[in-house]
C-alpha positions as CSV (number, residue, x, y, z in Angstrom):
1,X,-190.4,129.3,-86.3
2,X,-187.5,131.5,-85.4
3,X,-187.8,135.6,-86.1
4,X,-185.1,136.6,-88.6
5,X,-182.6,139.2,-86.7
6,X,-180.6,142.2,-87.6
7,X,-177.6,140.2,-86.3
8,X,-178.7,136.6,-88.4
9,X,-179.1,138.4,-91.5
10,X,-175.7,140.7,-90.8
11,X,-173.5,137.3,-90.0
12,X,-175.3,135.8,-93.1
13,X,-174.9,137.9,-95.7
14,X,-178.7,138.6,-96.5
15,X,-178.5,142.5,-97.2
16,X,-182.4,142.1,-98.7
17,X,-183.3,141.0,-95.2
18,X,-181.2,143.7,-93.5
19,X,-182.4,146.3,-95.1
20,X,-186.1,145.5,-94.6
21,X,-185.4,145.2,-91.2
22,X,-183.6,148.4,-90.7
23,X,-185.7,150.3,-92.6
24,X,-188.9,149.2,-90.7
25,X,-187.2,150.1,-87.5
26,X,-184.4,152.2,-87.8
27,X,-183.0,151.8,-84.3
28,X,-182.1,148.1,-85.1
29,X,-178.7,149.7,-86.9
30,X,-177.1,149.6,-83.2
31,X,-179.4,146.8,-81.7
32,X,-177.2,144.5,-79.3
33,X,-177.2,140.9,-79.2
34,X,-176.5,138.3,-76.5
35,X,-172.8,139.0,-77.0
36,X,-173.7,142.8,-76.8
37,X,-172.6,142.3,-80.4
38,X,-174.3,145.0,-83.0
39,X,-174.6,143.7,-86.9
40,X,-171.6,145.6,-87.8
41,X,-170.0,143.4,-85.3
42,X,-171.2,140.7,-87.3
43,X,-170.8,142.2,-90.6
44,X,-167.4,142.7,-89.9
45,X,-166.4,139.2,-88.8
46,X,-168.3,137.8,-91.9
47,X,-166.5,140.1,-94.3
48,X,-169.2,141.2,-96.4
49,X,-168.1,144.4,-97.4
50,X,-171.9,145.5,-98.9
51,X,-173.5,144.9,-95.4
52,X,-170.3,146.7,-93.6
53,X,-170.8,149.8,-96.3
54,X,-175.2,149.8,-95.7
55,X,-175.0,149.5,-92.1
56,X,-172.3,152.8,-91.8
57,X,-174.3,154.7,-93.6
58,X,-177.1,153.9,-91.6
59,X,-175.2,155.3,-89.2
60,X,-174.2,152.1,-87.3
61,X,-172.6,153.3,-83.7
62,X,-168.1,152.4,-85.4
63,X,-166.6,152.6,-82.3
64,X,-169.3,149.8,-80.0
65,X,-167.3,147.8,-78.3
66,X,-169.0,143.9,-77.4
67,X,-169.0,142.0,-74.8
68,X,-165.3,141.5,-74.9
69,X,-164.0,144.6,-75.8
70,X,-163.9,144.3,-79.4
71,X,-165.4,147.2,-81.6
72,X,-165.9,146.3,-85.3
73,X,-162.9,147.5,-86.6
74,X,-161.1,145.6,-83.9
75,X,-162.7,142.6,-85.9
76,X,-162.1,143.5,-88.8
77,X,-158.7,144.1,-88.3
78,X,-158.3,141.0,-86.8
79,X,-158.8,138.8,-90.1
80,X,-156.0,140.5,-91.6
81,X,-155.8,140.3,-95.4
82,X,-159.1,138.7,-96.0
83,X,-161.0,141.6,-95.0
84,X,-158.7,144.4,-95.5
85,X,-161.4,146.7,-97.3
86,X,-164.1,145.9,-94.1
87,X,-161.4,147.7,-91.8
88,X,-161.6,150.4,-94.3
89,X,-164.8,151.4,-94.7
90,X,-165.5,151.4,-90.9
91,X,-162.8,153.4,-90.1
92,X,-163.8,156.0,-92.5
């Protein structure tokens, strides 16, 4: 049996699981990954534009970059028109 993740429930859209998480341990919002990835990382690059929103005003770390130099919005960006409004929000 596999422990759910910040970074699992960020890529898969599961804000309910997220949200426990974070709020049971706060510093999760900015926990890295393998990838030194952080869930807005994968929030981003899913497009899910409620888990993007939650996690920056949980005061996710915008400008992390991963372990190839890509910060969120870099990510974001990066999918063009499909996730326009994800770019948006984190660059707020």
């Amino acid at each position: 049996m596999s422990i759910p993740s910040v970074h699992s429930a960020a890529q898969t859209h599961q804000i309910g699981l997220l949200r426990t998480l974070v709020s049971e341990n706060p510093s999760l919002v900015n926990a890295i990954d393998a990838d030194e990835r952080t869930p807005l990382h994968w929030g981003a690059s899913s497009g899910d534009l409620d888990i993007v929103r939650y996690l920056v005003d949980q005061k996710a770390e915008v400008d992390k970059v991963d372990g190839s130099g890509w910060s969120a919005l870099h990510i974001a960006g990066n999918f063009g028109p499909l996730y326009p409004e994800s770019a948006l929000i984190i660059a707020q």
